[in-house]
N, CA, C and O atoms as a GROMACS GRO file, in nm:
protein
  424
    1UNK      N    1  10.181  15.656   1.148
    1UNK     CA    2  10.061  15.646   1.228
    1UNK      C    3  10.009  15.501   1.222
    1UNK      O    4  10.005  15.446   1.112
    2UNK      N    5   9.969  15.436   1.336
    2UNK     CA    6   9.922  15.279   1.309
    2UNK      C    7   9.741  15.267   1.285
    2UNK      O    8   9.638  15.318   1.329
    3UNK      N    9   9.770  15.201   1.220
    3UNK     CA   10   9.672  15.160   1.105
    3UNK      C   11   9.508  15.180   1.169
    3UNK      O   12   9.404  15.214   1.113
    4UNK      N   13   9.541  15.140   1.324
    4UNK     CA   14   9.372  15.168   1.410
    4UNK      C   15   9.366  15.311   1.409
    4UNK      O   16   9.257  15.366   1.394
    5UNK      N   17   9.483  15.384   1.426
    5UNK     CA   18   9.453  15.537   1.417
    5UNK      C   19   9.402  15.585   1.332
    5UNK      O   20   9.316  15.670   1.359
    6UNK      N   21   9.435  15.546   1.170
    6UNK     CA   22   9.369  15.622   1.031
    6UNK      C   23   9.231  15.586   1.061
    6UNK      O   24   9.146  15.673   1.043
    7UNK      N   25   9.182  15.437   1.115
    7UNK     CA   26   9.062  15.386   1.048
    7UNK      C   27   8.986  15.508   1.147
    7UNK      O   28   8.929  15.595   1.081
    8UNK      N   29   8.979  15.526   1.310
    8UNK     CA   30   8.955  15.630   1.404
    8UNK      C   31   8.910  15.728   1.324
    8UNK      O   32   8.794  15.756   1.294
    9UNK      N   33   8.994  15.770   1.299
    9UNK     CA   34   8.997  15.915   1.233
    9UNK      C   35   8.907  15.910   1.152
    9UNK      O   36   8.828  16.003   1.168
   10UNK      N   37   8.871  15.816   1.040
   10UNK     CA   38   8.760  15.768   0.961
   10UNK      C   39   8.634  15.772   1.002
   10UNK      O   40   8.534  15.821   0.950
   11UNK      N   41   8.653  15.700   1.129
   11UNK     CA   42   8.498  15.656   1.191
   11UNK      C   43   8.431  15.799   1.236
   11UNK      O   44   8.313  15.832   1.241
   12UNK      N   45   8.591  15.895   1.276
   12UNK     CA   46   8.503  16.016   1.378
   12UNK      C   47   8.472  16.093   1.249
   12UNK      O   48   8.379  16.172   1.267
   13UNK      N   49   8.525  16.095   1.115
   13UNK     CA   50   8.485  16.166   1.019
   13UNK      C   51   8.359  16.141   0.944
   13UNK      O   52   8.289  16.230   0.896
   14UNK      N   53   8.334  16.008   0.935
   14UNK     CA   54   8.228  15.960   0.893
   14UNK      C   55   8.097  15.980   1.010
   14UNK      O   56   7.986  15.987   0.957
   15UNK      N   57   8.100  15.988   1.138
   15UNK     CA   58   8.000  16.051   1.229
   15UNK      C   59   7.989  16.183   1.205
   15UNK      O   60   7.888  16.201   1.136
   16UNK      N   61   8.049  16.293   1.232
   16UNK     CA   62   8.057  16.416   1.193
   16UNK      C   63   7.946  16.408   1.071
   16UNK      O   64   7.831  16.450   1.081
   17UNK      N   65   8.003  16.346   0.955
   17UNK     CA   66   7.995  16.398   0.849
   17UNK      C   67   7.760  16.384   0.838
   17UNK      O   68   7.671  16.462   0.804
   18UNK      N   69   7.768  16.211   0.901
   18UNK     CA   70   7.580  16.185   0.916
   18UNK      C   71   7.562  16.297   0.997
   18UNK      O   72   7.474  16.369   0.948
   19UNK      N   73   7.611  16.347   1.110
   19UNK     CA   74   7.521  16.398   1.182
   19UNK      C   75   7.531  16.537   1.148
   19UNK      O   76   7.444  16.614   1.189
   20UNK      N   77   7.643  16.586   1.069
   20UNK     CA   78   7.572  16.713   1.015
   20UNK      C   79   7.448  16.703   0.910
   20UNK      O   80   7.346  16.769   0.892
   21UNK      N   81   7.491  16.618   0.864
   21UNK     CA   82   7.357  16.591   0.771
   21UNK      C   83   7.238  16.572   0.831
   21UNK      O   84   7.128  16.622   0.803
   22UNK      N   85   7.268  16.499   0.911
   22UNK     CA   86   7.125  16.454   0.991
   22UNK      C   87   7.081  16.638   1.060
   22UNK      O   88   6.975  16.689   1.025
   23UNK      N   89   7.150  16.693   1.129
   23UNK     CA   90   7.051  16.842   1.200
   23UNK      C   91   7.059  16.911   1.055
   23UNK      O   92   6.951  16.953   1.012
   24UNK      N   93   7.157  16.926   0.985
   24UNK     CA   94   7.079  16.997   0.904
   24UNK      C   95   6.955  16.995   0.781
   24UNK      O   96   6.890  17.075   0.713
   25UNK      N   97   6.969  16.857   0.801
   25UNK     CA   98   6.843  16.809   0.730
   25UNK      C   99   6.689  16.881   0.825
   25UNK      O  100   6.604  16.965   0.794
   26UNK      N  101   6.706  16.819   0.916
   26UNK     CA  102   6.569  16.835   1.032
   26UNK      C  103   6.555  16.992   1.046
   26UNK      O  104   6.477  17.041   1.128
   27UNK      N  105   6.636  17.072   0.959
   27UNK     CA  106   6.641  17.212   0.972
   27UNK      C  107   6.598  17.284   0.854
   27UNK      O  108   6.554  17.398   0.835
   28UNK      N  109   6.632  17.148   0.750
   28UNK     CA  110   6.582  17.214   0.595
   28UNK      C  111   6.673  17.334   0.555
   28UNK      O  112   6.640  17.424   0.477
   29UNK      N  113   6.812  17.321   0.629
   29UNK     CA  114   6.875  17.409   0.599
   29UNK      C  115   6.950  17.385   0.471
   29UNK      O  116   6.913  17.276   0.426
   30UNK      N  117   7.044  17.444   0.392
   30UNK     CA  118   7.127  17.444   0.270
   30UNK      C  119   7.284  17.439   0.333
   30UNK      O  120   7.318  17.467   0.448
   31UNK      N  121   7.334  17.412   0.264
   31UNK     CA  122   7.498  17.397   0.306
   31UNK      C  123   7.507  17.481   0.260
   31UNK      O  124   7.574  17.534   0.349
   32UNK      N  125   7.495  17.582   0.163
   32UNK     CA  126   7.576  17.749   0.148
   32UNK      C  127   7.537  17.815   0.313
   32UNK      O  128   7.609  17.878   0.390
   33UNK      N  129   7.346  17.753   0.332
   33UNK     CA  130   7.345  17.834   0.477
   33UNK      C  131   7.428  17.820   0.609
   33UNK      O  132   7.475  17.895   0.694
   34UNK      N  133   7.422  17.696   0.586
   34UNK     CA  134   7.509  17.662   0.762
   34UNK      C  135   7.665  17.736   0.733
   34UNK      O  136   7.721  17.795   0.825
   35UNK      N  137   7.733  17.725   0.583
   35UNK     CA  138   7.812  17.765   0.576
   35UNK      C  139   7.817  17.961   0.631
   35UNK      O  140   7.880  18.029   0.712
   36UNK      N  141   7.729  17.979   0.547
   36UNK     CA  142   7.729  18.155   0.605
   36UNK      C  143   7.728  18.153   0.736
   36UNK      O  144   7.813  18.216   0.799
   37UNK      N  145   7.614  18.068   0.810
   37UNK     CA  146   7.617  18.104   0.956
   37UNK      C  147   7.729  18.045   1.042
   37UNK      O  148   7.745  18.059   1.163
   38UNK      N  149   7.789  17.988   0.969
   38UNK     CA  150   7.923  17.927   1.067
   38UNK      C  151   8.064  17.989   1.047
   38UNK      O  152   8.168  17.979   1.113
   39UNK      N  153   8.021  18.078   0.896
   39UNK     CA  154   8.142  18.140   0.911
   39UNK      C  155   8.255  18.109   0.768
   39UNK      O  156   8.342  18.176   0.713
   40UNK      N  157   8.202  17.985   0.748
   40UNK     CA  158   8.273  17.896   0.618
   40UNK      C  159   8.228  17.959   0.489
   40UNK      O  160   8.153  18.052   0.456
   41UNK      N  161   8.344  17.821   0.400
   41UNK     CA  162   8.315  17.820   0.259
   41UNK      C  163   8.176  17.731   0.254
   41UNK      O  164   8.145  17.654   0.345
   42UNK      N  165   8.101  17.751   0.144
   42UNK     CA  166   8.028  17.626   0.111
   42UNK      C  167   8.113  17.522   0.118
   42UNK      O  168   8.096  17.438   0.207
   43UNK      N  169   8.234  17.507   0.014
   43UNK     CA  170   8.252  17.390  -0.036
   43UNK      C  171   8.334  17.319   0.081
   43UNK      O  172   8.368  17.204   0.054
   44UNK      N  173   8.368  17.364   0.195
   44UNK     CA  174   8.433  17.340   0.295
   44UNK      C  175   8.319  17.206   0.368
   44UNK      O  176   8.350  17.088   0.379
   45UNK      N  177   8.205  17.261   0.402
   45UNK     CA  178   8.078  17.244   0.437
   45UNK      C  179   8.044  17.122   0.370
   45UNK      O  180   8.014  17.028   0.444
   46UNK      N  181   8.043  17.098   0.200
   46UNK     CA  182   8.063  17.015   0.169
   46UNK      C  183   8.137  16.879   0.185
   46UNK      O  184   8.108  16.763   0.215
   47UNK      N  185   8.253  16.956   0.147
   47UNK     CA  186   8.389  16.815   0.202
   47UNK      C  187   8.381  16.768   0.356
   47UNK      O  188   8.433  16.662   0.388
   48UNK      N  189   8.332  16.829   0.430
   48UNK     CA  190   8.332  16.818   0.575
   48UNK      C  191   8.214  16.629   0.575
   48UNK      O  192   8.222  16.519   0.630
   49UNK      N  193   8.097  16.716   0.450
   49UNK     CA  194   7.967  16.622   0.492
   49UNK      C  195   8.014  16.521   0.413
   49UNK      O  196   7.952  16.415   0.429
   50UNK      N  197   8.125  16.518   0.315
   50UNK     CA  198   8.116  16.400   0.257
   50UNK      C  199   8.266  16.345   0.328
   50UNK      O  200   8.353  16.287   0.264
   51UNK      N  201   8.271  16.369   0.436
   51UNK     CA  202   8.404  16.264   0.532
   51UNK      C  203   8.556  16.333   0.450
   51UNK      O  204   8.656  16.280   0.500
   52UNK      N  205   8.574  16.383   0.396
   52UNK     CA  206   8.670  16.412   0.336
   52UNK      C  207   8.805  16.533   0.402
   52UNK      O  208   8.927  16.522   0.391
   53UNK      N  209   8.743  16.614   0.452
   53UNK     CA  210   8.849  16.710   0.574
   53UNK      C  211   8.759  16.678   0.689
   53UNK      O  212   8.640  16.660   0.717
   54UNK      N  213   8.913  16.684   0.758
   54UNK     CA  214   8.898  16.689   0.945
   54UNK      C  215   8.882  16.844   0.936
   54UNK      O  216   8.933  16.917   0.850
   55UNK      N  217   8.776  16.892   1.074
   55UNK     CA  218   8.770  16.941   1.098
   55UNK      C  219   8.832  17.027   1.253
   55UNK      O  220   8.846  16.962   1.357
   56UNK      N  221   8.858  17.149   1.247
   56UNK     CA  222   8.960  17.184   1.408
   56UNK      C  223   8.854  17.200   1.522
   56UNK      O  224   8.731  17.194   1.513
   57UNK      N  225   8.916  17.218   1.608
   57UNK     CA  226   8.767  17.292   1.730
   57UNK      C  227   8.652  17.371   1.714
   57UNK      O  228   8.532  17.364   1.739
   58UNK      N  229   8.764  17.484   1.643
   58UNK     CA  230   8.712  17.570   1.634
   58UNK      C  231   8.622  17.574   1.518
   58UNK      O  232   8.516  17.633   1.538
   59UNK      N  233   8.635  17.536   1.429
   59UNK     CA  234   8.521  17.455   1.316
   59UNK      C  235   8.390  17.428   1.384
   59UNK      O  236   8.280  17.481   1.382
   60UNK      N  237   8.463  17.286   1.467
   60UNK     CA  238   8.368  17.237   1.519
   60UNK      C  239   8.245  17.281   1.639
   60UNK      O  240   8.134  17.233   1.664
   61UNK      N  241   8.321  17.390   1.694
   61UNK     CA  242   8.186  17.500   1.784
   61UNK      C  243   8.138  17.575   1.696
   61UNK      O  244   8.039  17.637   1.737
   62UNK      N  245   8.180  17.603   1.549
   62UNK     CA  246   8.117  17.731   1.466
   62UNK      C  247   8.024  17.612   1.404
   62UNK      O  248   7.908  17.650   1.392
   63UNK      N  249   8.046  17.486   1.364
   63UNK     CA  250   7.910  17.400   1.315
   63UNK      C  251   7.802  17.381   1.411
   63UNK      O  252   7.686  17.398   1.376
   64UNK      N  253   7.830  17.351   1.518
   64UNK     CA  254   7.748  17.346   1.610
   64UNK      C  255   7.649  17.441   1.666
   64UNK      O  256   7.536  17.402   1.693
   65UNK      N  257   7.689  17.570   1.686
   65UNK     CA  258   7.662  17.686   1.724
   65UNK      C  259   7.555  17.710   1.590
   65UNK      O  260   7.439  17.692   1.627
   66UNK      N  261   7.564  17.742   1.453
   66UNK     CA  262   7.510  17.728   1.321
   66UNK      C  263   7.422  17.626   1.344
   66UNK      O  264   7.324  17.656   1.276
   67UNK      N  265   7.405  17.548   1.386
   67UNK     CA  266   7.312  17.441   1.344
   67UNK      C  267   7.240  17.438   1.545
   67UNK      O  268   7.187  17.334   1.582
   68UNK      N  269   7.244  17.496   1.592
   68UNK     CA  270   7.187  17.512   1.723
   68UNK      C  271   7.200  17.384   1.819
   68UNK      O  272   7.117  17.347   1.902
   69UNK      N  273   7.292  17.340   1.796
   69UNK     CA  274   7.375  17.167   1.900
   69UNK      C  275   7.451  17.211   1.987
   69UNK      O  276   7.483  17.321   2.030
   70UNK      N  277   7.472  17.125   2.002
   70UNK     CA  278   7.627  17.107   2.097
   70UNK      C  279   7.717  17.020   2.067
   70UNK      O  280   7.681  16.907   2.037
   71UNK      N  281   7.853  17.053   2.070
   71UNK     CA  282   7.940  17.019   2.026
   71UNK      C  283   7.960  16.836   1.981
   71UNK      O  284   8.000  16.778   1.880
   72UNK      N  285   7.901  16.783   2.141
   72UNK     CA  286   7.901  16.676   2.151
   72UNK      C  287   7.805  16.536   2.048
   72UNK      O  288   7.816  16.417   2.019
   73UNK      N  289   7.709  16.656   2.026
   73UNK     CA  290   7.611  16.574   1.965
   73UNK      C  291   7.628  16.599   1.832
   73UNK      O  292   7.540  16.544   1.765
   74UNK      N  293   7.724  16.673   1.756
   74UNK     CA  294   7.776  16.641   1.635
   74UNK      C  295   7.888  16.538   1.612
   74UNK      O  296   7.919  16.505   1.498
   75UNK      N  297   7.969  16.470   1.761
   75UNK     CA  298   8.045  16.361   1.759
   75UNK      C  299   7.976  16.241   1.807
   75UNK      O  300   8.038  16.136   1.789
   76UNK      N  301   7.868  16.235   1.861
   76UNK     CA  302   7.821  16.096   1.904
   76UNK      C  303   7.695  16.040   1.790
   76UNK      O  304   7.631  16.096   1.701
   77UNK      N  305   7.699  15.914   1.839
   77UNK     CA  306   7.609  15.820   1.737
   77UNK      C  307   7.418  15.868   1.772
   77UNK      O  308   7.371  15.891   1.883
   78UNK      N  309   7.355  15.870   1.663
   78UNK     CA  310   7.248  15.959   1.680
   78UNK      C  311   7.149  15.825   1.660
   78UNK      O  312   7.197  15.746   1.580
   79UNK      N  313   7.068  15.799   1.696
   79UNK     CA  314   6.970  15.686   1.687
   79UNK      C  315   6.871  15.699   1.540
   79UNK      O  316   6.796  15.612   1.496
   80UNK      N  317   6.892  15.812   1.491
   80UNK     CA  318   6.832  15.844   1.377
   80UNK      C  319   6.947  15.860   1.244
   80UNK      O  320   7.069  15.866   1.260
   81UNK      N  321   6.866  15.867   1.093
   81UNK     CA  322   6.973  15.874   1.005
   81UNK      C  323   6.921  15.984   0.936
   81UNK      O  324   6.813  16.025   0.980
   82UNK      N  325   6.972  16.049   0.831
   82UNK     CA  326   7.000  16.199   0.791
   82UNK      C  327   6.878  16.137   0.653
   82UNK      O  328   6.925  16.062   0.568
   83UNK      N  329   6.777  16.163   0.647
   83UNK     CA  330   6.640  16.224   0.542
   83UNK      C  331   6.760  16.279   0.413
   83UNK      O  332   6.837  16.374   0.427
   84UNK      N  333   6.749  16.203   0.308
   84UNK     CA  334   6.784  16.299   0.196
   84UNK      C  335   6.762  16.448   0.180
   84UNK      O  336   6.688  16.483   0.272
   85UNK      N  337   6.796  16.552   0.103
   85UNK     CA  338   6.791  16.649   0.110
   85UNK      C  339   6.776  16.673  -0.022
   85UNK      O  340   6.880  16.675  -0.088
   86UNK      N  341   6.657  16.696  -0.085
   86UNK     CA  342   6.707  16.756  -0.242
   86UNK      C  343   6.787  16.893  -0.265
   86UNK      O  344   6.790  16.995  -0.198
   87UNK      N  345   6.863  16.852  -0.406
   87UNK     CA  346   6.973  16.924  -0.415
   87UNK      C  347   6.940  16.979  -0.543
   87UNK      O  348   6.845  16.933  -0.607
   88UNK      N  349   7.033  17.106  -0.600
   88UNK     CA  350   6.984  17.143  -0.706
   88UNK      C  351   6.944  17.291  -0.729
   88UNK      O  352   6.953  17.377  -0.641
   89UNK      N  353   6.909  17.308  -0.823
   89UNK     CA  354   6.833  17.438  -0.842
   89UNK      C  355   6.703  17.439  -0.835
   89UNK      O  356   6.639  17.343  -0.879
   90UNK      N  357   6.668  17.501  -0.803
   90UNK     CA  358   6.480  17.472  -0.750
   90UNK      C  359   6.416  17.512  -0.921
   90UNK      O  360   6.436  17.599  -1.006
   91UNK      N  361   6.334  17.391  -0.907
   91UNK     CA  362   6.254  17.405  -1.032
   91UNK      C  363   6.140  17.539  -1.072
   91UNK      O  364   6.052  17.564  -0.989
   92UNK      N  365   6.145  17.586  -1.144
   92UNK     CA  366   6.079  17.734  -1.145
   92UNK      C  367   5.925  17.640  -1.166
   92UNK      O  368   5.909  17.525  -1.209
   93UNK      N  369   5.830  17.735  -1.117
   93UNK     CA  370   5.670  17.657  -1.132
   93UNK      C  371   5.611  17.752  -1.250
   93UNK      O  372   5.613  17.874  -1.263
   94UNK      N  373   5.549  17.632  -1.345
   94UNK     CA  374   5.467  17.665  -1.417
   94UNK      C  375   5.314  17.755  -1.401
   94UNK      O  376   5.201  17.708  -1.389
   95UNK      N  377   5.358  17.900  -1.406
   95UNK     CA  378   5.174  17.991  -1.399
   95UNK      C  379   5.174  18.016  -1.550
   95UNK      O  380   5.263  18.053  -1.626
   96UNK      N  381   4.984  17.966  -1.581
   96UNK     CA  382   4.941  17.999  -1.688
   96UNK      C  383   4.937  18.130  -1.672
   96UNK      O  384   4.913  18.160  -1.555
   97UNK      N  385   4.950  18.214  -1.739
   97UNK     CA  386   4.930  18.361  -1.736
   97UNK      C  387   4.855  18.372  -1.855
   97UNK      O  388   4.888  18.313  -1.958
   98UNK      N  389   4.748  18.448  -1.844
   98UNK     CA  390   4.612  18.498  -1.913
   98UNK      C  391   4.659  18.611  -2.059
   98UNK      O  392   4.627  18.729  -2.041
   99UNK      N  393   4.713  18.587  -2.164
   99UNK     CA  394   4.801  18.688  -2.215
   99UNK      C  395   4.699  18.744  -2.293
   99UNK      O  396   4.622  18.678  -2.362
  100UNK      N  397   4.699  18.904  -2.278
  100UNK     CA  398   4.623  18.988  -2.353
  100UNK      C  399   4.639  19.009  -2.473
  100UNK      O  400   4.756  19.046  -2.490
  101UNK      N  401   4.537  19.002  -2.645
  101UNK     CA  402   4.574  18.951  -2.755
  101UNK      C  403   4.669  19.105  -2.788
  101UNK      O  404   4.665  19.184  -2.693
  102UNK      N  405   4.736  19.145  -2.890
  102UNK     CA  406   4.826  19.210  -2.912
  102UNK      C  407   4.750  19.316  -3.005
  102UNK      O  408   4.674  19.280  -3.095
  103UNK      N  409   4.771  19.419  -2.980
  103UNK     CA  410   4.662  19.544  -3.086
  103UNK      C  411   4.726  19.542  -3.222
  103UNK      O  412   4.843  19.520  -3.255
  104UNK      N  413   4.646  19.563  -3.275
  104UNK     CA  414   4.664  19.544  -3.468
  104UNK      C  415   4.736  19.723  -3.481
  104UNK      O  416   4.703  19.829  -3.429
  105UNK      N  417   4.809  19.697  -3.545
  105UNK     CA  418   4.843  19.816  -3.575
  105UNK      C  419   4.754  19.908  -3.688
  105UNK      O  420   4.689  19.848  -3.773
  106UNK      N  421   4.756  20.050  -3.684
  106UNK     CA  422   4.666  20.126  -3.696
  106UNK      C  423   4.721  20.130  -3.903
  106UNK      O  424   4.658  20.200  -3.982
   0.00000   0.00000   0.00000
């Protein structure tokens, strides 16, 4: 394959990869979610966002469709960039709870 072809392939993977990030950010969605609604693995979902697998057509209408786009606008350049997303396990929140003292035994 000549050498402009790999880098191609790069560039269209590396678009893919912002602009899933980018709608699913603006969606506050999770990559396990888009994954359920598209049909995928998470970790598929993953490798996809970090440029790492090409994706087929048919991938590519089940991301789209999941994330409410069109096909096209997960391959073209977006004038905006993808908002971090915190990642992680969600921090449990601290409630004081009022604890009732313990009865003395009789």
């Amino acid at each position: 394959m000549a050498d402009n072809t790999i880098s191609r392939h790069e560039a269209v993977r590396q678009r893919l990869s912002t602009n899933l990030k980018l709608f699913r950010g603006k969606q506050s969605m999770s990559q396990e979610t888009l994954a359920q609604r598209a049909g995928l693995h998470r970790t598929q979902v993953g490798q996809i966002e970090r440029g790492l697998a090409s994706v087929t057509l048919d991938t590519l209408v089940s991301l789209a469709l999941a994330l409410g786009v069109s096909e096209v606008q997960l391959l073209t350049d977006q004038d905006e960039l993808p908002t971090p997303i915190k990642t992680g396990r969600k921090k449990s929140v601290d409630v004081d709870i009022e604890r009732k003292p313990r009865r003395e035994a009789d």
